[in-house]
N, C-alpha and C positions, 0 to 999 in steps of 0.2 A: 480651663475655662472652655466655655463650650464655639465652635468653631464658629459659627453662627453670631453668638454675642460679639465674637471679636471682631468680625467681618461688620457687623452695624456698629459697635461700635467707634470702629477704624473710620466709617464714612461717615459717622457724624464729625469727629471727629476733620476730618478733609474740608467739612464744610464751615465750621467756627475759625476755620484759618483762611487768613484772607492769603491769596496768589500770591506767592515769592516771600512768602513772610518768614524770617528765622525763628528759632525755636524759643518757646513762651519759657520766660526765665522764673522759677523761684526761688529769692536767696531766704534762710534761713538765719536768723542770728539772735545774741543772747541764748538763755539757758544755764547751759556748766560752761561754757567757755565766754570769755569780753573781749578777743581779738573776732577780725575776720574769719570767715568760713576755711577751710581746709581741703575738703569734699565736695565731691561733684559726681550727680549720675543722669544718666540718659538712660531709659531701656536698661538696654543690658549694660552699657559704656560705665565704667566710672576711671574718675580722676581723683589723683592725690596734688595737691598744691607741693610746688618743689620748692626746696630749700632757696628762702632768698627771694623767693618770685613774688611782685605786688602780686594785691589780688587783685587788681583791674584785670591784669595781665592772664591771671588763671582765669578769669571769668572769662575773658576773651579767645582764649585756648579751647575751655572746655564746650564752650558754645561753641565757637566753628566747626570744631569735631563734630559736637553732636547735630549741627547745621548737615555736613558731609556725609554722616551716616544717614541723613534724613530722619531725624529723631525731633518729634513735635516738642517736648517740654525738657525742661535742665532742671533739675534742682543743686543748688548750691547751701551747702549747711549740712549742721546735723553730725552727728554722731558716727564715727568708721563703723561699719558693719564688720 
């Protein structure tokens, strides 16, 4: 993408987030699976739900992480790439 887009992008982007705000969640669910999500990505971050772990618990993992890396959005769902 061109450097430019991503530089305006990033600062809209800055500005639709209010101050100290964590990162905009989206879970995914239904489709081919009927339990909870599995999967988690940020950017570049992704997360695998570990054996045994609620998914409160994963949601709460995977966001802070991607809170920490400074990572605006989570998606939770979906399909392993």
């Amino acid at each position: 993408m061109n450097r430019a887009i991503e530089r305006r992008l990033g600062a809209i982007e800055q500005r639709l987030m209010p101050p100290r705000a964590g990162p905009q969640v989206i879970i995914i669910r239904g489709g081919v699976h009927a339990r909870d999500p599995t999967f988690a990505a940020a950017g570049g971050l992704r997360w695998g739900r570990r054996p045994g772990e609620l998914f409160a618990d994963f949601q709460a993992r995977a966001v802070n992480e991607a809170a920490a890396a400074g990572e605006c959005f989570v998606v939770i769902g979906g399909l392993p790439s």
